[in-house]
MIVORO-916693 format. One record per residue: z, y, x of N, C-alpha, C in turn; residue in one letter. Coordinates in steps of 0.02 Angstrom, whole numbers, plus 32768, in hexadecimal, padded with zeros to 4 digits. Atoms other than C-alpha are relative to their C-alpha. Example, Ala and Ser with C-alpha at 12.3 -4.5 7.8 and 13.67 -1.06 7.14 Angstrom:
<recs>
80007FC5802D81867F1F82678000803C802Da 7FFD7FC57FD681657FCB82AC802580377FD9s 
</recs>
This chain:
<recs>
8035802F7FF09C303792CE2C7FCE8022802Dx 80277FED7FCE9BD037C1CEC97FC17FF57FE3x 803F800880099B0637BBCEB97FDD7FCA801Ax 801E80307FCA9ADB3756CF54802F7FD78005x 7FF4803F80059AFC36A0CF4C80247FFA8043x 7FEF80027FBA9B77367DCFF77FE27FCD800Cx 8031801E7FCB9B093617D08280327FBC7FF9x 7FCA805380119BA43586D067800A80057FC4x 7FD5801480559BA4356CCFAE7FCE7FCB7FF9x 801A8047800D9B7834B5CF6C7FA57FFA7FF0x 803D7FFD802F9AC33485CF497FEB7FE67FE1x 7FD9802180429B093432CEB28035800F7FE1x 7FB8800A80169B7C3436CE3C80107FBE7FD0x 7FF0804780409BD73395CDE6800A80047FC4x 7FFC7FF5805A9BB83373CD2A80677FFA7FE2x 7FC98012800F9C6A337ACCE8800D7FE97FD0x 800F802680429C813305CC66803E80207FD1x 7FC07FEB80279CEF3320CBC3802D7FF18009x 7FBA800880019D9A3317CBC5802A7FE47FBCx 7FF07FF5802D9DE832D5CB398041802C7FE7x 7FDE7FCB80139E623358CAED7FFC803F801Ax 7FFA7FC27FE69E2333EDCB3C7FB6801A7FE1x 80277FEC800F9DA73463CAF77FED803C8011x 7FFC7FB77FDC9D603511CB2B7FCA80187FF3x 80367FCF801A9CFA35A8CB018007802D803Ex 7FF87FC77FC09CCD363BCB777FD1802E7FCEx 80277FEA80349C9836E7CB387FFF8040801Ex 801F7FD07FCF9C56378ECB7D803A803B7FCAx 7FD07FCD80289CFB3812CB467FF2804F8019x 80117FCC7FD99CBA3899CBB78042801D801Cx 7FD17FD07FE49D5A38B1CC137FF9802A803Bx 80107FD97FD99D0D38FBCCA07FCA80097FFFx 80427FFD7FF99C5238EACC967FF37FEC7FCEx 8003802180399BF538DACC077FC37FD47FFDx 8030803B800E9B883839CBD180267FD08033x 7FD780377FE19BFC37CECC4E801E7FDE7FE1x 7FC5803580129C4E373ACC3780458001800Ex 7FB47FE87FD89D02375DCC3E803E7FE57FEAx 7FB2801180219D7536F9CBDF7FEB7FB47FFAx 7FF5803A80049D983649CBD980437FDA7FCCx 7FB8802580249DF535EDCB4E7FF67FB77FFBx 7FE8804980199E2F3546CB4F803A7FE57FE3x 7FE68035802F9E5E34DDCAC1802C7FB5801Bx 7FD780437FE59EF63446CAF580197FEB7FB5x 7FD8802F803B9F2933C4CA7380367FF08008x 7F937FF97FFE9FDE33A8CA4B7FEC7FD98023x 7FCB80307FDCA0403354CABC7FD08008804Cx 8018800F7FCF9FDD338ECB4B804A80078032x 7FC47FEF7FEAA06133BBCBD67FD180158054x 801E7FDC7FC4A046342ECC838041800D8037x 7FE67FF27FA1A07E3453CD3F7FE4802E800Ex 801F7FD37FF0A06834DFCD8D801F8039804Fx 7FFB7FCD7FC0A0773552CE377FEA802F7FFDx 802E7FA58014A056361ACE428013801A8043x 7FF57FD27FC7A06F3683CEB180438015802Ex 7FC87FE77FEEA0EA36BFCF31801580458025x 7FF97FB17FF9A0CE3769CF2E8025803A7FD6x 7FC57FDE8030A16337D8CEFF7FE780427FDFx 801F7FD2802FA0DF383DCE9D7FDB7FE27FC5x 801B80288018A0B037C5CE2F7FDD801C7FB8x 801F7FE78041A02837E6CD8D80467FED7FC5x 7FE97FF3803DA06937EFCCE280047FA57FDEx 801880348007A0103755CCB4801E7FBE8035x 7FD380417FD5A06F36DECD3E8047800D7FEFx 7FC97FF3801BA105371ACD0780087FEB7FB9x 7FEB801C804FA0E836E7CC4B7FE97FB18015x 802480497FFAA09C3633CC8C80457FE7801Fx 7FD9801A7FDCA12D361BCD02804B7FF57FBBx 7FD28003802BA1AA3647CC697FE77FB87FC5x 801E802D8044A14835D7CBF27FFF7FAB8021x 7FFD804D7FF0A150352FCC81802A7FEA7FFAx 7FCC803E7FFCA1F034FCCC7C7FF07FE87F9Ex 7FF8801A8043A1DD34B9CBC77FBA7FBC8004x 802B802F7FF0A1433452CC047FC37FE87FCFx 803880228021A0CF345ECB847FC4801E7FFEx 80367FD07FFEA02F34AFCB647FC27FEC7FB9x 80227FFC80379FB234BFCACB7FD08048800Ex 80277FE780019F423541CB12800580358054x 80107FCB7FBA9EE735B4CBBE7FE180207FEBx 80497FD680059EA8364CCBB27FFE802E8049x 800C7FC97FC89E5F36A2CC467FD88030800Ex 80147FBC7FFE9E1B3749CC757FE67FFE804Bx 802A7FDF7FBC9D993782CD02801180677FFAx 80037FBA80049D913834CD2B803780427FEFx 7FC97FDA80069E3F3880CD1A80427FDF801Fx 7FCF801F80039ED73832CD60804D7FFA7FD9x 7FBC7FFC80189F6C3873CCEE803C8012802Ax 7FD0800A7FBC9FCF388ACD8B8009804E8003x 7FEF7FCB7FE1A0333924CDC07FE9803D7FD4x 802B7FD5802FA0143957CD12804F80137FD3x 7FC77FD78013A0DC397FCCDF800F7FCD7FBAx 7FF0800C804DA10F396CCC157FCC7FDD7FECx 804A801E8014A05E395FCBEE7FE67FD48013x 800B80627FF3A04038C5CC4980207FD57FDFx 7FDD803E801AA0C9386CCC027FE87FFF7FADx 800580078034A0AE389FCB547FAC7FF17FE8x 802C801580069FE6386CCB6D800D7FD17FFDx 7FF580418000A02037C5CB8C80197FE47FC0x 7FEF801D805AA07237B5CAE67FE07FF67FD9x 8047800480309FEB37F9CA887FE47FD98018x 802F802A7FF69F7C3785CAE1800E7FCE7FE3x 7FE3804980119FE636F0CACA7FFA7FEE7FB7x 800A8002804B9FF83717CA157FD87FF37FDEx 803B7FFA800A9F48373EC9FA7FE27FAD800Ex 800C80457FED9F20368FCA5480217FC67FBAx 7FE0803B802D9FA13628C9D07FF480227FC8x 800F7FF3804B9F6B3687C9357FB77FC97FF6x 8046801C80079EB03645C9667FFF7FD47FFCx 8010804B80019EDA35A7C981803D7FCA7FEAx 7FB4800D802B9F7C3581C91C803D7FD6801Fx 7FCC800E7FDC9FF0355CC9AB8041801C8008x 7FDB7FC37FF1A08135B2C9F580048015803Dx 80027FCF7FD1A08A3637CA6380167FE78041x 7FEC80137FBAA0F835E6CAD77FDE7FC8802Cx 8014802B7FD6A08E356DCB097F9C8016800Dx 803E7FEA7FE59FEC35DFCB2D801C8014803Dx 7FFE7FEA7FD89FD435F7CBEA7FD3803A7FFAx 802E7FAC7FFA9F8436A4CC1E7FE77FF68043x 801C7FD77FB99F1736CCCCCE7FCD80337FF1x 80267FCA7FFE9EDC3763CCEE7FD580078053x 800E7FF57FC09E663785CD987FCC80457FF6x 802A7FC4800C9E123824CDBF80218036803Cx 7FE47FB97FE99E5138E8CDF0805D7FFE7FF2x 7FBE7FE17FFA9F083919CE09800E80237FEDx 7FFA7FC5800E9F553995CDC57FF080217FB9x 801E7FDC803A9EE839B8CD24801E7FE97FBBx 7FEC803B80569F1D3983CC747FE17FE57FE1x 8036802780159ED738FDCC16801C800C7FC9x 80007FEC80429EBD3928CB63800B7FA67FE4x 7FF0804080379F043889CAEE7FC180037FDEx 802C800180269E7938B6CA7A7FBA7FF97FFAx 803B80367FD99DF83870CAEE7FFA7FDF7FF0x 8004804B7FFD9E2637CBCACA80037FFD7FA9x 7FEE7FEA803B9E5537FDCA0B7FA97FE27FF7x 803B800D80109D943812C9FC7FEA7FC47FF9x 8030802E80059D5F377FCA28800B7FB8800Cx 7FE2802B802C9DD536FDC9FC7FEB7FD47FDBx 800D802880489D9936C7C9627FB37FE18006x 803B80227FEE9CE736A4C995801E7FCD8032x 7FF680417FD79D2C3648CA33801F7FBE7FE6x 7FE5802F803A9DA935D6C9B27FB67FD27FEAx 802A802D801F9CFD35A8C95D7FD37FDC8027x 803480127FC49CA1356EC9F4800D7FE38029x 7FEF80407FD89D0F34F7CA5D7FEA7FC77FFCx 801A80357FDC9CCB346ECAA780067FD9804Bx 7FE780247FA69CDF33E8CB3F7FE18000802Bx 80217FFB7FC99C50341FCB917FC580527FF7x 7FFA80047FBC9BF9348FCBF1804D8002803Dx 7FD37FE27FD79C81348BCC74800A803D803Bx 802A7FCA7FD59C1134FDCCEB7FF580347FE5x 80007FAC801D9C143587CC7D8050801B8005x 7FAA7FDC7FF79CDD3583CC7180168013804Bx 7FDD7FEF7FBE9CDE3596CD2A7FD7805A801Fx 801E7FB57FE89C4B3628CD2E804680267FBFx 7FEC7FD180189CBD367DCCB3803D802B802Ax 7FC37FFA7FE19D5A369CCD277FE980288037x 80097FF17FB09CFA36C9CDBA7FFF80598006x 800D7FA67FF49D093780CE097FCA8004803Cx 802D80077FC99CC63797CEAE7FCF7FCE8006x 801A804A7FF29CA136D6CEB37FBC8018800Ax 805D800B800A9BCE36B2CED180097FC67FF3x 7FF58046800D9BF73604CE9780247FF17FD0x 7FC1801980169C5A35A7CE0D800F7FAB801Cx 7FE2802D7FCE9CCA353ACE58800D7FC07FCDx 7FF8803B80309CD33482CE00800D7FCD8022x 7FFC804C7FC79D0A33C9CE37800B7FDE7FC8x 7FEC802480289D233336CDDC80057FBC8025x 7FFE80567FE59D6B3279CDF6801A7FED7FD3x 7FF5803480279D9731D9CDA8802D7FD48027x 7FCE803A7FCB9E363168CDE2800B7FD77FC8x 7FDF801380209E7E30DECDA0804A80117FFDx 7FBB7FFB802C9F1E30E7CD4D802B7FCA7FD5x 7FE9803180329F74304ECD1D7FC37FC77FF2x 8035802D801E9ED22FEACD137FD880267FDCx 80397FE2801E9E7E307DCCB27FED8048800Dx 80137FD77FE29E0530FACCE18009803B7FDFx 80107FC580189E3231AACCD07FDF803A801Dx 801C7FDD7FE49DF1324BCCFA8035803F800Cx 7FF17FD57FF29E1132EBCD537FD980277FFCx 802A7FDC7FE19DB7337DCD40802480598008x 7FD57FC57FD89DE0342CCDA87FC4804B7FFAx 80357FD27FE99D8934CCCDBA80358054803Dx 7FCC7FEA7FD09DD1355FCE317FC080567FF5x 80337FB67FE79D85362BCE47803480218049x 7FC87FD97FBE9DCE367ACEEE7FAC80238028x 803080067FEB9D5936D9CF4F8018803F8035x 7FED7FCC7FEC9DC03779CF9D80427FE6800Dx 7FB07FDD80259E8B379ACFB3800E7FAD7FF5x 7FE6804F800E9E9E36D7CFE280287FF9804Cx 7FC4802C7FD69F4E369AD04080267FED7FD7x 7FD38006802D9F8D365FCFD080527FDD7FF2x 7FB9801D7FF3A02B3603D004801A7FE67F9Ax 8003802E8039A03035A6CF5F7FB17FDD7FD0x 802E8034800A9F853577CF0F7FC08036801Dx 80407FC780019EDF35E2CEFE7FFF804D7FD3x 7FF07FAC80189EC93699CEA37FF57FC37F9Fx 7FF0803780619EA13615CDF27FDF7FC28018x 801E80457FF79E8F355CCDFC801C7FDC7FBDx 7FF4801980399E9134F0CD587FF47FB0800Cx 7FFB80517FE59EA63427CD63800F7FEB7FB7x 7FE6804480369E9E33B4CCD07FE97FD97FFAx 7FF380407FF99EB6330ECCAE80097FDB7FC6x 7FE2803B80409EA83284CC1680447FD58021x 7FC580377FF39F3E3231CC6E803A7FFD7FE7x 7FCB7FF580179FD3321ACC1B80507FF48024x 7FDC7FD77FCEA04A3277CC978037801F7FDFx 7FD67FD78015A0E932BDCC6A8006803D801Ex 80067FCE7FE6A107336DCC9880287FFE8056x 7FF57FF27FE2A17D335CCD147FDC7FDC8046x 802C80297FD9A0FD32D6CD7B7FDA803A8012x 803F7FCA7FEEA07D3369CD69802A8024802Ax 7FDF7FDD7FCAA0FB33E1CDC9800E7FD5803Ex 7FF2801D7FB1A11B3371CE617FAE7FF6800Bx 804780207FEDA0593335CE5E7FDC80458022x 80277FBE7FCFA01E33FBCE78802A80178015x 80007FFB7FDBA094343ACED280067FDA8042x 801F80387FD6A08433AECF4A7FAA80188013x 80457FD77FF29FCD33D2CF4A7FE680298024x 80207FA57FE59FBC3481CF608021800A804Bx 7FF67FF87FC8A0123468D0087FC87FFF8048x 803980217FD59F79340DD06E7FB580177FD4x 80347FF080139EEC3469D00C8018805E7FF6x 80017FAD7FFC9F033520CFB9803880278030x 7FCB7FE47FC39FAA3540D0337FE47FEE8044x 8006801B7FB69F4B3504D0BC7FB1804B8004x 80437FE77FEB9EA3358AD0A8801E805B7FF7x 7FF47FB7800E9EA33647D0C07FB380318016x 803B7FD0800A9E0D36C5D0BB800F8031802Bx 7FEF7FBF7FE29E57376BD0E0803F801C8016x 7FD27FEE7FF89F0A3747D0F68044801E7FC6x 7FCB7FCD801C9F3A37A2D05A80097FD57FBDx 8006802C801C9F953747CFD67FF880327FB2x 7FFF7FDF805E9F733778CF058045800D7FE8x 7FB6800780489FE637A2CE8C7FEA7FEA7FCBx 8034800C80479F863744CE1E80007FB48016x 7FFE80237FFF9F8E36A8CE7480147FC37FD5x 7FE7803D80559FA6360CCDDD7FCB7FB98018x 802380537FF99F733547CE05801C7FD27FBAx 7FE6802480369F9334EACD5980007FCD7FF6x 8016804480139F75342FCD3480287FE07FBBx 7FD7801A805D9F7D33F4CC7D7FF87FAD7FEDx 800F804680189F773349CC3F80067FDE7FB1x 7FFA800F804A9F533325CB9680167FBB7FE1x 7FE980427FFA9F8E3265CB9C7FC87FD67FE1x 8027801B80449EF43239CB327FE77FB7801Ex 800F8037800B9ED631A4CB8F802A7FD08005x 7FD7803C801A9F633145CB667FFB7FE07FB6x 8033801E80489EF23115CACA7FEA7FCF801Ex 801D803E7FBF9E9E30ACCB5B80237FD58026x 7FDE801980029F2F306ECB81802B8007804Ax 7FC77FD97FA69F6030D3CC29803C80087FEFx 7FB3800E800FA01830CCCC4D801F804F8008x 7FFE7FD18009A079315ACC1F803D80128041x 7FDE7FEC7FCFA0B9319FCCCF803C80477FFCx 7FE07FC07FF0A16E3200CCCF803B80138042x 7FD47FFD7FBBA1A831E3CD8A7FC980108025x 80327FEB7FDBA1543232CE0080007FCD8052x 8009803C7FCBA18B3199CE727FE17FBB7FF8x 801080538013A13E311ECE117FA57FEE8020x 803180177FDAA0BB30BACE7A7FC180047FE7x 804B800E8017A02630B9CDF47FEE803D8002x 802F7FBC8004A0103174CE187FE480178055x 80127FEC7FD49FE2315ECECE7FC180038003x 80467FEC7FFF9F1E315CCEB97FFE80367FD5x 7FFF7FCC802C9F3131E9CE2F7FFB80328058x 7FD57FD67FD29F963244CEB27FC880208045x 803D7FEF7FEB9F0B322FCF347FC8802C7FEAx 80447FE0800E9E853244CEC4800980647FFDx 800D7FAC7FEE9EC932FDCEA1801780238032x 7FFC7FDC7FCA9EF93327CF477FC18012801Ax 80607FFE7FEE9E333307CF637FEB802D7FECx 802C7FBF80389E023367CEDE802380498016x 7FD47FD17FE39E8C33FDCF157FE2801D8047x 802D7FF27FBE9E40340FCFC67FB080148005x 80487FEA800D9D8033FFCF8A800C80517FE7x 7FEA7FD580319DB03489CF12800F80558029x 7FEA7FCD7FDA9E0B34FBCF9E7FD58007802Bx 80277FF87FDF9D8F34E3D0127FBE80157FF4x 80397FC7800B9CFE352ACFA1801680537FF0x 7FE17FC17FF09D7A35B8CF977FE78025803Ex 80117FDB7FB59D5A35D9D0507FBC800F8004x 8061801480009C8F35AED0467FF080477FD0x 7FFF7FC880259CA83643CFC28012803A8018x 7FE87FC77FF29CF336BAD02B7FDE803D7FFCx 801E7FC280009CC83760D00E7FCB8024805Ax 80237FD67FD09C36378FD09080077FC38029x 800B80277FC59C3936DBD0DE7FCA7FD48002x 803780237FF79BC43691D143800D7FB5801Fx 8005803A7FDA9C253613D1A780507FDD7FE6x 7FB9802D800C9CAE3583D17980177FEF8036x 7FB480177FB99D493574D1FC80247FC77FECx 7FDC803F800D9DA134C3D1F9803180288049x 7FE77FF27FDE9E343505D26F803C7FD48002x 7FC880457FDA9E9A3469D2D28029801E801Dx 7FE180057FD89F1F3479D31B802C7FB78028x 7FEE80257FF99F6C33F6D377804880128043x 7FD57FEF7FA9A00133D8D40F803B802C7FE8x 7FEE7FC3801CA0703452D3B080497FD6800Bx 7FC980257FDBA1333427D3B480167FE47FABx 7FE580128037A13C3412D2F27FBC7FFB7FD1x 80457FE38022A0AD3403D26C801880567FEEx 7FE37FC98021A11134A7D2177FDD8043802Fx 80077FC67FE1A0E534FCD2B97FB5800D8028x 804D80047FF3A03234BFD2D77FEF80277FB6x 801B7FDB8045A0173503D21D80028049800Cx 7FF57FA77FF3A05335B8D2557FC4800F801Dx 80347FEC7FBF9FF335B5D2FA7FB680017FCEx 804C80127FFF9F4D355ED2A08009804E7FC4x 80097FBE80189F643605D2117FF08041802Fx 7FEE7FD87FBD9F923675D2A67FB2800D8021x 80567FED7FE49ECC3657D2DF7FD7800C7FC3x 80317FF980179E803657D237800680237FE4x 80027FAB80189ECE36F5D1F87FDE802B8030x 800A7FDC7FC19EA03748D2AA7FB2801F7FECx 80347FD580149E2037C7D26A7FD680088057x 802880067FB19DD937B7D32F7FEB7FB17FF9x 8017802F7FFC9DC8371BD3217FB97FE87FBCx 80468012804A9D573713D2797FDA802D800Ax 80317FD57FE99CF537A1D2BA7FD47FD4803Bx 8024802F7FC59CCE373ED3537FD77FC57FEAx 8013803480329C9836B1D2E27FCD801C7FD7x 80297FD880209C2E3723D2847FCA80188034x 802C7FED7FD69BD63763D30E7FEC7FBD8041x 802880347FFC9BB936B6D349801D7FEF8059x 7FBB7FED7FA89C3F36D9D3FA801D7FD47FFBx 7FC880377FDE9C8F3650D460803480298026x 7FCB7FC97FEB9D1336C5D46C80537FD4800Fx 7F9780197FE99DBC364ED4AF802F80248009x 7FD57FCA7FFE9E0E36E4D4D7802E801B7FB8x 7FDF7FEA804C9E2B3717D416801C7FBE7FEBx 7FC6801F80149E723674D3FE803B7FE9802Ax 7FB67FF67FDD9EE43668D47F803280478002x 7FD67FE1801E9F243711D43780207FDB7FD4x 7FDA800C804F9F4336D5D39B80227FAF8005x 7FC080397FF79F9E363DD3DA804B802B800Ex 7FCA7FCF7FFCA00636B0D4418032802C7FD7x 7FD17FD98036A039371CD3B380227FDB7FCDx 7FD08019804EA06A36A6D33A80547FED7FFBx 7FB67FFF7FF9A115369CD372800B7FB28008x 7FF680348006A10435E7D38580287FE08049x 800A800C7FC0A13A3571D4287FBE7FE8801Ex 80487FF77FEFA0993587D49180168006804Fx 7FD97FF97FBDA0933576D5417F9D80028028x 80557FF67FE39FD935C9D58F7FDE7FBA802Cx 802C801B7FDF9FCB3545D61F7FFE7FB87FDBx 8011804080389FCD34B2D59E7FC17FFC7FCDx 802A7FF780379F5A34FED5367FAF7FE18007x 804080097FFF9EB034BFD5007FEF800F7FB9x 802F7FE2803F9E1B3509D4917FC87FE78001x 804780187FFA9D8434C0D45B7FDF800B7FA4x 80207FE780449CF834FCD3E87FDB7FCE7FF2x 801A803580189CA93474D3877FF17FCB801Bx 7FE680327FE09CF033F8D3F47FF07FF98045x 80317FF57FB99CA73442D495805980258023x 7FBC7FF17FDD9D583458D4FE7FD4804E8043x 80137FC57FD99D3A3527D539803A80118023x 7FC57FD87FD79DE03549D588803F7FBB8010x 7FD8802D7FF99E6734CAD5C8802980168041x 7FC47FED7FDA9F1E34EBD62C7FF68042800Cx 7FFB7FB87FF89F0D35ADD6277FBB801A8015x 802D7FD07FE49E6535CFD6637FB67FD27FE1x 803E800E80259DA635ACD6267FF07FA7802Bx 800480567FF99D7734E6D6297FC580098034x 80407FFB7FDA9D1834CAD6D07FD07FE28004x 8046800980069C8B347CD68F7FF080257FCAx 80287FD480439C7A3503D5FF7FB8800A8001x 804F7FF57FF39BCC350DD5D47FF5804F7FC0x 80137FD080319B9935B9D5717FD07FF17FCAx 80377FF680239AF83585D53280287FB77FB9x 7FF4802780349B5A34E1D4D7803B802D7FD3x 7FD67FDD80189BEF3551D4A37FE7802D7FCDx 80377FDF801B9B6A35CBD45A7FDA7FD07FBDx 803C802C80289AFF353CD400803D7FEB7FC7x 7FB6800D80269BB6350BD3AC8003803B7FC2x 7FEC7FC980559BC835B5D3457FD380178002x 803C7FF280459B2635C9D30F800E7FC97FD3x 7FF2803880409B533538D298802C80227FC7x 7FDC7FDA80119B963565D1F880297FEA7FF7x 7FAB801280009C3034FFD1FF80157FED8050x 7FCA80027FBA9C99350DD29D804C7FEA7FF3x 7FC880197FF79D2134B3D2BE803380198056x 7FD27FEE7FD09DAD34FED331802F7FE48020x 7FBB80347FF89E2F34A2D37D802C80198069x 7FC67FF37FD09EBF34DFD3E9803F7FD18000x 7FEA801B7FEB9F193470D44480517FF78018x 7FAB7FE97FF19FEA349DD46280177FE68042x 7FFF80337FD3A00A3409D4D680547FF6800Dx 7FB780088005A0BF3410D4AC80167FCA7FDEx 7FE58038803FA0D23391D4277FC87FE77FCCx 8025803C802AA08C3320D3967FF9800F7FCCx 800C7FEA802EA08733A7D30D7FAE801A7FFCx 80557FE180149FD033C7D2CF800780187FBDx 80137FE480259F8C342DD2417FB980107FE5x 804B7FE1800F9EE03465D1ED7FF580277FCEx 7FF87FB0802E9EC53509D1927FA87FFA7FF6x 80427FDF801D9E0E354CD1488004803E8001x 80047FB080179DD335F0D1597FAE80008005x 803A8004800F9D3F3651D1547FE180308039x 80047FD77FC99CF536C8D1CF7FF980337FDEx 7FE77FC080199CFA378CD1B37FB88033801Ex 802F7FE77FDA9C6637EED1A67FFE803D7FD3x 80237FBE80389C13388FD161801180087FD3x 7FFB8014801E9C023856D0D7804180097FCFx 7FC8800E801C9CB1383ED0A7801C80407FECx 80057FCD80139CC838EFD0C87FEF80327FD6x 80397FC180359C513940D054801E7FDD7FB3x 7FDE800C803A9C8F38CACFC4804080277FF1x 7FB57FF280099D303909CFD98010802C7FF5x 7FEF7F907FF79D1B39C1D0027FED80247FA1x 800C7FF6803B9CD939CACF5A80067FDA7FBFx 7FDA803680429D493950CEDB800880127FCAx 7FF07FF980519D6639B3CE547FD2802D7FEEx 80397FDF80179CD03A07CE4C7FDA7FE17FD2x 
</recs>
């Protein structure tokens, strides 16, 4: 958890209302710091059922590895998550923390094991003592509740300066249910499947395998669409649970993921999925400025998605952005490199909709002083042009400053 609040974080947050079947405690275990908030448990009532996406990094934590073993069965009766350690690249002892955890989790709250998920976020490398969570267990058991929701999201956070929250209401059949989400990412975000932890639940009564097509579907046009620094977690986990509780209300109990009454659902959490990823970016470690990066003209979307990454990984290009540079040059590298089809005298660039470069050479009415007045704003919008075809794309990033550096140089300190 950084000190200083980032210059893009909300200046609000939404009340999140209860949920019915979900409950949650948070509680200061001192796994890395002591008097922090660092653990998060939530309480699911039978018959909830979950979906889920992780990571696709062939180093994957301890903890995505017992979540991924524990989805195909589709059920779930309890989350517990961890700030300040990741479990990752931690050998025997990772896996056999996860047990104990799990265990520890269904003794407290008289479930079974196999249906506690685990996230861990934090340091690499270190071992996380089981007997962290041992401690403080049994107080958290006595203290679940459906609200604050804004505390379950400060508990997760590492780097974050923000906890990340959203909430909506769709119908469903004629009756209103709810969604509510929360997300921590703030470093060590590409995630090519969701965010570093994102949590989604839902009174809807969803079968599991609906929830698996609904997020990963999702996570394509929101957390697969944003990147920070390029680099993806091994810790990465997007979950969505659904406790069915309002088919008391008489919502219909959805188990096709083609069936028509889940297209406003479907919306509503693609909405919520994007808000969500996009205060990811607003969070970036050491940022001052939000990138909306277009691409358009491209010969495929697949290959406008490369290209539009291709500029917002480009560590020249988020420097330039940082220092407030109508620099076209750094993104007509990073078109160039992306291996895409690109063709210079087609090309056009324009910074917050001010066209600076067009058919290979600088736009001849460029004006500096408007090009200039463009990135001092703190959201810039980029947009490179292909002029090959009818594939477009749009990525999020963040710009790259100081800042980011000094967090970093000193992570496990």
């Amino acid at each position: 958890m950084s000190g200083t609040l980032s210059p893009l974080a909300p200046k609000s947050y939404p009340e999140l209302p209860a949920l019915e079947g979900v409950r949650f405690a948070t509680a200061a275990a001192g796994i890395k710091y002591k008097g922090r908030t660092d653990v998060l448990l939530v309480a699911l009532d039978e018959g909830t059922e979950v979906g889920g996406v992780f990571t696709t990094s062939k180093c994957p934590s301890a903890p995505v590895d017992w979540c991924r073993a524990n989805l195909a069965a589709g059920k779930a009766r309890a989350l517990m998550v961890n700030s300040g350690n990741a479990n990752a690249f931690t050998g025997r002892k990772g896996r056999e923390t996860v047990e104990a955890s799990a265990a520890y989790v269904a003794t407290a709250l008289g479930v079974p094991a196999g249906e506690v998920f685990l996230a861990s976020t934090g340091v690499i490398g270190e071992p996380l003592q089981p007997q962290k969570f041992e401690g403080v267990l049994g107080e958290l058991s006595a203290r679940l509740a459906p609200a604050p929701w804004i505390d379950a999201a400060r508990a997760i956070m590492t780097t974050d300066t923000f906890p990340k929250v959203v909430t909506a209401t769709v119908d469903l059949g004629g009756v209103p249910v709810t969604i509510n989400g929360m997300a921590k990412g703030a470093g060590m975000i590409a995630p090519d499947m969701a965010t570093m932890l994102s949590f989604i639940f839902t009174d809807a009564p969803l079968a599991a395998p609906v929830l698996q097509d609904l997020i990963s579907k999702g996570a394509r046009q929101s957390f697969n669409s944003i990147t920070v620094d390029s680099d993806t977690s091994t810790s990465d986990t997007l979950l969505l649970f659904a406790t069915g509780k309002a088919a008391g209300r008489g919502a219909p109990r959805i188990a096709d993921p083609a069936d028509p009454r889940l297209a406003a659902f479907r919306a509503a959490l693609e909405g919520l999925l994007l808000d969500l990823a996009k205060m990811v970016v607003r969070d970036g470690e050491g940022a001052r400025k939000f990138i909306e990066v277009n691409v358009t003209g491209a010969v495929d979307n697949a290959s406008a998605k490369r290209i539009a990454f291709s500029i917002a990984n480009s560590p020249l290009v988020k420097t330039a952005v940082a220092g407030e540079d109508a620099n076209w040059g750094r993104v007509v590298m990073a078109v160039g490199k992306a291996g895409e089809p690109a063709d210079r005298d087609r090309l056009a660039i324009y910074f917050g909709g001010i066209r600076v470069a067009v058919e290979g050479e600088r736009d001849p009415d460029y004006s500096e002083d408007a090009a200039s007045a463009a990135m001092r704003k703190d959201e810039i919008v980029i947009r490179a042009d292909i002029g090959l075809g009818e594939g477009r794309a749009t990525v999020w990033t963040c710009d790259l400053t100081k800042d980011y550096v000094a967090i970093n140089g000193d992570y496990r300190s």
